[in-house]
N, CA, C and O atoms as a GROMACS GRO file, in nm:
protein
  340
    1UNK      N    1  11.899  10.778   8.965
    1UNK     CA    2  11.795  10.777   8.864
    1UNK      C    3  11.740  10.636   8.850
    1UNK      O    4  11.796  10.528   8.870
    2UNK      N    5  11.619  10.664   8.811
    2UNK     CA    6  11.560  10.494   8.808
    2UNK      C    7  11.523  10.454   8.681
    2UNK      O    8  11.446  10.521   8.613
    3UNK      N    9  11.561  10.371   8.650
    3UNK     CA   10  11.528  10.302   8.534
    3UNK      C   11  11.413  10.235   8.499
    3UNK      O   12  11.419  10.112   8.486
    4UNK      N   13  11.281  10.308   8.477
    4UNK     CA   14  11.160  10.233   8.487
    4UNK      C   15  11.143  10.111   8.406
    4UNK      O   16  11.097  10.003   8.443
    5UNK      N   17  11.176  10.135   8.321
    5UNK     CA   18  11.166  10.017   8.201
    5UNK      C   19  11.232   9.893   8.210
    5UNK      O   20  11.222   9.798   8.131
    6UNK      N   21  11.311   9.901   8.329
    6UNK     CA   22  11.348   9.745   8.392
    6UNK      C   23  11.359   9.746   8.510
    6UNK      O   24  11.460   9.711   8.572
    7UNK      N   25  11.214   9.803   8.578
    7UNK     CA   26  11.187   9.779   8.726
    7UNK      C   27  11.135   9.641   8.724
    7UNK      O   28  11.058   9.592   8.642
    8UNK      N   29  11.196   9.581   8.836
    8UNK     CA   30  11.083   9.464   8.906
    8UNK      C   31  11.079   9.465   9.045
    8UNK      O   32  11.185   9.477   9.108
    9UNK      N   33  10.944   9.452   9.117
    9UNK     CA   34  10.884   9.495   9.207
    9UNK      C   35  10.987   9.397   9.317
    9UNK      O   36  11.014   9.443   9.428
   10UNK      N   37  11.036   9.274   9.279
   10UNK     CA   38  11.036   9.208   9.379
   10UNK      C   39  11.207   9.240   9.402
   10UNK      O   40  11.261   9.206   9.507
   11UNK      N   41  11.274   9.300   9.303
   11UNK     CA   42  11.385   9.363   9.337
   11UNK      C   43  11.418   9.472   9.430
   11UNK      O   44  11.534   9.508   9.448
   12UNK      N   45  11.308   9.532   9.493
   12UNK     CA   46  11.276   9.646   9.574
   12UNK      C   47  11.251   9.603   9.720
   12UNK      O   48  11.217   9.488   9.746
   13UNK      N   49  11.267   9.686   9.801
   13UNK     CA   50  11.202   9.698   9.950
   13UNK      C   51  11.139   9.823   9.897
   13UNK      O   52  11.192   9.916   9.836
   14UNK      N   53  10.985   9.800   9.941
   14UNK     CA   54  10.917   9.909   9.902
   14UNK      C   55  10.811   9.902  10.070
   14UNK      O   56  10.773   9.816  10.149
   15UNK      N   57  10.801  10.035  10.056
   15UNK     CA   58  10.686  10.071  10.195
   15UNK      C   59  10.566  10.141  10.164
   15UNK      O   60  10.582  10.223  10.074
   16UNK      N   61  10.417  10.133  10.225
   16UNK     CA   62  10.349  10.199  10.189
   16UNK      C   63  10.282  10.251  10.303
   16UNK      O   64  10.274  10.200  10.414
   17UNK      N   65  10.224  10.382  10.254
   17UNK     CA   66  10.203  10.490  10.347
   17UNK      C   67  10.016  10.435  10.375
   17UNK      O   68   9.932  10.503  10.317
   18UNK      N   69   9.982  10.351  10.437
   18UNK     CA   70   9.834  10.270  10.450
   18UNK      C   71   9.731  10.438  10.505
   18UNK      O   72   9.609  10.451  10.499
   19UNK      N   73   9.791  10.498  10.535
   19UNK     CA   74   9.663  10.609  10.618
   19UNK      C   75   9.717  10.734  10.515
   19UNK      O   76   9.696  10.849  10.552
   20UNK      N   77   9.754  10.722  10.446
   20UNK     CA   78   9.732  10.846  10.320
   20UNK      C   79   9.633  10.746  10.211
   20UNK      O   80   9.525  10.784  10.166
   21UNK      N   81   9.689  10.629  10.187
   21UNK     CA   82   9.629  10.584  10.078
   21UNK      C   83   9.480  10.568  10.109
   21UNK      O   84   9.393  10.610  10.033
   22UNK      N   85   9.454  10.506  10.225
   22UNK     CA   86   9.300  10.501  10.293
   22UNK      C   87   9.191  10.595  10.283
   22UNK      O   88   9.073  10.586  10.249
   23UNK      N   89   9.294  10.725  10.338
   23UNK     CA   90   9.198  10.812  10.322
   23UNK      C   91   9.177  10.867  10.145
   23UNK      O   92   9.106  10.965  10.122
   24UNK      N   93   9.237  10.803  10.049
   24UNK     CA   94   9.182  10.832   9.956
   24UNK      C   95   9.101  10.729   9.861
   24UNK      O   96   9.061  10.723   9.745
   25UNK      N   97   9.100  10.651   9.983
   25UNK     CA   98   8.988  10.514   9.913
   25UNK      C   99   9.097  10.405   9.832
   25UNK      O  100   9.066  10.328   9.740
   26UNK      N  101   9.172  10.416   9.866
   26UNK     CA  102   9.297  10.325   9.819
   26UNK      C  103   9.365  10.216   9.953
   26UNK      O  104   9.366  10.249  10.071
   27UNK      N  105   9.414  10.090   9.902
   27UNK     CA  106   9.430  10.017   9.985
   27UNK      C  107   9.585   9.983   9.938
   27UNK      O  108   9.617   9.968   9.820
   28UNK      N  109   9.671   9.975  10.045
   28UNK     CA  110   9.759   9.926   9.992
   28UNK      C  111   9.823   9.786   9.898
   28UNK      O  112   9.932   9.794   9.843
   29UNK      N  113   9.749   9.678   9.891
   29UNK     CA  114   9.726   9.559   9.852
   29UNK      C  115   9.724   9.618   9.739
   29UNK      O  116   9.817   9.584   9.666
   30UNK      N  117   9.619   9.733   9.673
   30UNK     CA  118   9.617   9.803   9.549
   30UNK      C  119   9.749   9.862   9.468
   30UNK      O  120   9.786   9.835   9.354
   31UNK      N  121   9.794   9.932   9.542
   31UNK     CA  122   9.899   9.995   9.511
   31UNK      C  123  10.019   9.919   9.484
   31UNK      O  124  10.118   9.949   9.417
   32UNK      N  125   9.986   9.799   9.558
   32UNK     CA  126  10.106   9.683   9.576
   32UNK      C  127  10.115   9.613   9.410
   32UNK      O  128  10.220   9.571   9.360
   33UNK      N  129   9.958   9.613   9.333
   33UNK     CA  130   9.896   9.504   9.230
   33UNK      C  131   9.979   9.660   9.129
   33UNK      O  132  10.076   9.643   9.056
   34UNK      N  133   9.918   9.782   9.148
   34UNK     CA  134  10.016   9.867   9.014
   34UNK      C  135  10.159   9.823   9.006
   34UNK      O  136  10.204   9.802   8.893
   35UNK      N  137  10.237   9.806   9.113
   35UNK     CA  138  10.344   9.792   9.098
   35UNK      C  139  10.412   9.689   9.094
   35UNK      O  140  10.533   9.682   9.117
   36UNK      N  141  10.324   9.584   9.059
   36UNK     CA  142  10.356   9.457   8.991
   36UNK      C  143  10.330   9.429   8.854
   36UNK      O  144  10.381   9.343   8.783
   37UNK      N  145  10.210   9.548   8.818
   37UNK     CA  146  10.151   9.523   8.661
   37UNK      C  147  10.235   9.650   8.609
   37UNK      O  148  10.310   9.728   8.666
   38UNK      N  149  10.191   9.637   8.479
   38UNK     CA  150  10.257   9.769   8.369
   38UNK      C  151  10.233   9.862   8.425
   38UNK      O  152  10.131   9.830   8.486
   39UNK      N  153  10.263  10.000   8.458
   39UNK     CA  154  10.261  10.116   8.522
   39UNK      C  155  10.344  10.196   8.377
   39UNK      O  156  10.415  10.144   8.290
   40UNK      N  157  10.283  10.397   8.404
   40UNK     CA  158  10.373  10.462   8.369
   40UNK      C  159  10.404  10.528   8.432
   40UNK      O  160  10.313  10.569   8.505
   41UNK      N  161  10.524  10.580   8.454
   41UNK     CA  162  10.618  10.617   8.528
   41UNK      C  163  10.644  10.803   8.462
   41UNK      O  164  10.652  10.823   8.340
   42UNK      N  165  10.652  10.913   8.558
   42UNK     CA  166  10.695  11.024   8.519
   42UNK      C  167  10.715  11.098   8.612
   42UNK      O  168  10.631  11.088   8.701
   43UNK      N  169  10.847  11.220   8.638
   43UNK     CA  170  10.865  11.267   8.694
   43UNK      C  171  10.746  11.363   8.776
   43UNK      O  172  10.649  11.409   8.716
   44UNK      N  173  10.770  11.384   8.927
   44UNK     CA  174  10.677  11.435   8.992
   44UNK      C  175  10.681  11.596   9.036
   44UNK      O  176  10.801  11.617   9.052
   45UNK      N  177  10.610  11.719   9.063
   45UNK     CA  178  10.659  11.784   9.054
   45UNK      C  179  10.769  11.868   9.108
   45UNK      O  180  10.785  11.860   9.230
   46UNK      N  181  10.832  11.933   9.054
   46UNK     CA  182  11.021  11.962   9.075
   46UNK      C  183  11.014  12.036   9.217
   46UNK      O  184  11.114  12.038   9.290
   47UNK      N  185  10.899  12.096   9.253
   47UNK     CA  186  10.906  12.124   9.434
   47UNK      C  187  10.958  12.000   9.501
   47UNK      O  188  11.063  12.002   9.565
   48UNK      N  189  10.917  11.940   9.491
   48UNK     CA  190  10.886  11.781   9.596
   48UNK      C  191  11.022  11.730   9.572
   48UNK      O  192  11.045  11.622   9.628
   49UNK      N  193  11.125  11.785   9.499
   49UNK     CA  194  11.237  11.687   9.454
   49UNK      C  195  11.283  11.599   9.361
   49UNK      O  196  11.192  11.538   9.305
   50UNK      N  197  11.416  11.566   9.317
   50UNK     CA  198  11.391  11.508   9.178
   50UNK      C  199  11.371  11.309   9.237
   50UNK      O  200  11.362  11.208   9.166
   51UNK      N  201  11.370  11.317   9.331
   51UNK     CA  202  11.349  11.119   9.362
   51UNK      C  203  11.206  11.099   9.381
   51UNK      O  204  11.186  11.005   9.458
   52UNK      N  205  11.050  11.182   9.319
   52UNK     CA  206  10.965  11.168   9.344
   52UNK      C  207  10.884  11.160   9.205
   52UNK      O  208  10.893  11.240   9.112
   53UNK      N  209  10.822  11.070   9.210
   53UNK     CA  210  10.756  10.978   9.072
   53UNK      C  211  10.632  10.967   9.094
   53UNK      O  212  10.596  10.920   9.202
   54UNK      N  213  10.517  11.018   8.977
   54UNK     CA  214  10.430  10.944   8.958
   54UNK      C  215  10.396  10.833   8.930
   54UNK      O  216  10.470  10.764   9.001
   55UNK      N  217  10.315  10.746   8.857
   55UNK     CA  218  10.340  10.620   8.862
   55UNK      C  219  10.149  10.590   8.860
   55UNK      O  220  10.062  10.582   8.946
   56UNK      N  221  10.156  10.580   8.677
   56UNK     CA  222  10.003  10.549   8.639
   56UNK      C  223   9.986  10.480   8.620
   56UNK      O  224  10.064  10.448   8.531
   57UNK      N  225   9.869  10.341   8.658
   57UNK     CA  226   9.860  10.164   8.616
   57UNK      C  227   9.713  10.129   8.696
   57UNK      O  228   9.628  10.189   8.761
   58UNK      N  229   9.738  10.013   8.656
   58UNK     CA  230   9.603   9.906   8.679
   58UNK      C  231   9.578   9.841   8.766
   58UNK      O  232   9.611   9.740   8.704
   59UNK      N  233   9.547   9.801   8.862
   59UNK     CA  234   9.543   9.648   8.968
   59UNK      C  235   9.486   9.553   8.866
   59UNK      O  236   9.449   9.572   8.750
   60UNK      N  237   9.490   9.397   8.976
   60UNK     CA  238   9.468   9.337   8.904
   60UNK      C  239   9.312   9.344   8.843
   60UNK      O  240   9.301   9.275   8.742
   61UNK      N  241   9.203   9.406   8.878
   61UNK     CA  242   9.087   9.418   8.909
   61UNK      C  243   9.094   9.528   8.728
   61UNK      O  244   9.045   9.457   8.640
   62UNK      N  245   9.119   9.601   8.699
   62UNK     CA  246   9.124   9.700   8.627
   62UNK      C  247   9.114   9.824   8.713
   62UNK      O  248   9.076   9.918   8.643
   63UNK      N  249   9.129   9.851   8.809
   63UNK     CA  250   9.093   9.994   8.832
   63UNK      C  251   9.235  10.088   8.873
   63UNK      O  252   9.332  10.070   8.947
   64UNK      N  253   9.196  10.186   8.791
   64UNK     CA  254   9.289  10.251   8.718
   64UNK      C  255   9.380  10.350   8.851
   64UNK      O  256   9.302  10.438   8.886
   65UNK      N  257   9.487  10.358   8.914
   65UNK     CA  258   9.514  10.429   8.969
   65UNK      C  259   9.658  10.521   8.954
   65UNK      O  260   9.752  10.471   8.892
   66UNK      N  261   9.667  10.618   8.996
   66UNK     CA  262   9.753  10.732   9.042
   66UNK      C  263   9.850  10.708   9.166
   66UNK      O  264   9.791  10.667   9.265
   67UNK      N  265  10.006  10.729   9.180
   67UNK     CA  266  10.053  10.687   9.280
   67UNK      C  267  10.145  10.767   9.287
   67UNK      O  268  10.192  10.796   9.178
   68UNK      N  269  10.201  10.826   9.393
   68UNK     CA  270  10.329  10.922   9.448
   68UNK      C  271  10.419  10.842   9.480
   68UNK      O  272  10.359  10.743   9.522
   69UNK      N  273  10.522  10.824   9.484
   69UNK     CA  274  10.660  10.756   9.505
   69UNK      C  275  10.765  10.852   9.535
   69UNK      O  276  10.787  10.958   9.478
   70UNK      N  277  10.833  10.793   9.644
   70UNK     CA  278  10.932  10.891   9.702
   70UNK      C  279  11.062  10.754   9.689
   70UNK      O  280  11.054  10.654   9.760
   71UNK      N  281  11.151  10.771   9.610
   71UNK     CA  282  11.280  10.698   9.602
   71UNK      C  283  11.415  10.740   9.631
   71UNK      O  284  11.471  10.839   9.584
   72UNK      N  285  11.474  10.635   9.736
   72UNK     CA  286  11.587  10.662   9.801
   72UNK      C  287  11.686  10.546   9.857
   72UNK      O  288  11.664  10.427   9.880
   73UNK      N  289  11.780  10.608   9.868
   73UNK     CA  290  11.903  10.469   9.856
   73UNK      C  291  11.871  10.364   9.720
   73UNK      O  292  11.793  10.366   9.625
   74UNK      N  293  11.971  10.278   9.767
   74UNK     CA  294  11.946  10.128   9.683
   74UNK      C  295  11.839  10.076   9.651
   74UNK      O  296  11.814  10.003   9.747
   75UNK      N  297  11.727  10.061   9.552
   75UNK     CA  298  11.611  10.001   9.548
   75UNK      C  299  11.554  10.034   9.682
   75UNK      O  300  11.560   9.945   9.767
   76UNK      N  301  11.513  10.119   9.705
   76UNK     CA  302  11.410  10.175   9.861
   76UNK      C  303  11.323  10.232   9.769
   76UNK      O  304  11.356  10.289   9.665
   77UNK      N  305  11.197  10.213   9.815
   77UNK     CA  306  11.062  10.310   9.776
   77UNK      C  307  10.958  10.312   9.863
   77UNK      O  308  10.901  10.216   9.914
   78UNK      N  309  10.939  10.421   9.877
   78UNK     CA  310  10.782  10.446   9.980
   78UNK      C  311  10.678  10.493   9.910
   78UNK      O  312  10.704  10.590   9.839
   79UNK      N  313  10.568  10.453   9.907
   79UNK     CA  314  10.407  10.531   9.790
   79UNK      C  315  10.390  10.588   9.924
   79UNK      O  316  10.386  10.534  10.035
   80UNK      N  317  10.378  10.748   9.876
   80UNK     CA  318  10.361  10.790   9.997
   80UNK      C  319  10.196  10.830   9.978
   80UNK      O  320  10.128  10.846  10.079
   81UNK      N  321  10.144  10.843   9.858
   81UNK     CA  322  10.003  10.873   9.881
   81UNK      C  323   9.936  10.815   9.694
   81UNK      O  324  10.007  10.796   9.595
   82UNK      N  325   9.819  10.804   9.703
   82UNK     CA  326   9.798  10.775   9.570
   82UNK      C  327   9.582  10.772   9.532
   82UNK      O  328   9.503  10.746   9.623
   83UNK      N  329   9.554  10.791   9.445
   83UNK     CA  330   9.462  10.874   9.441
   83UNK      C  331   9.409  10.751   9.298
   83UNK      O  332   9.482  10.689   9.221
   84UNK      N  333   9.241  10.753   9.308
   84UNK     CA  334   9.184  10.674   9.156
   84UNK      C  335   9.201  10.773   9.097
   84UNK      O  336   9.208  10.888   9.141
   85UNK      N  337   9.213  10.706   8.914
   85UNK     CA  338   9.178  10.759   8.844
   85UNK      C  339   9.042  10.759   8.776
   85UNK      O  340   9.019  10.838   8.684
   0.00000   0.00000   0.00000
């Protein structure tokens, strides 16, 4: 289980999925800036498994985005796809 409320990004190996996010007009550099700024965090739906997270926030820019997270092992995370809001 993850403890959102005392995530820090740089405590993580995190990976990002660049040709899901692309094709939704998302860059990973973006996705990289939510998960350095305030984000909210909520379970994703219970098909997909319980290690899969939404994950709602800002870049540094303001623009508002949507993010899928797939979490596994020790601090591992992959955005596997993520969408504007």
């Amino acid at each position: 289980m993850v403890y959102w409320q005392h995530f820090e990004a740089s405590e993580w190996d995190i990976e990002y999925d660049s040709g899901k996010l692309e094709s939704h007009g998302v860059a990973d550099w973006e996705a990289e800036e939510v998960l350095w700024n305030a984000f909210v965090a909520q379970p994703n739906k219970r098909v997909h498994g319980p290690d899969r997270y939404q994950l709602m926030g800002r870049t540094d820019a303001g623009r508002a985005l949507l993010l899928i997270v797939h979490v596994s092992g020790d601090r591992q995370m992959r955005v596997i796809n993520g969408w504007p809001l």
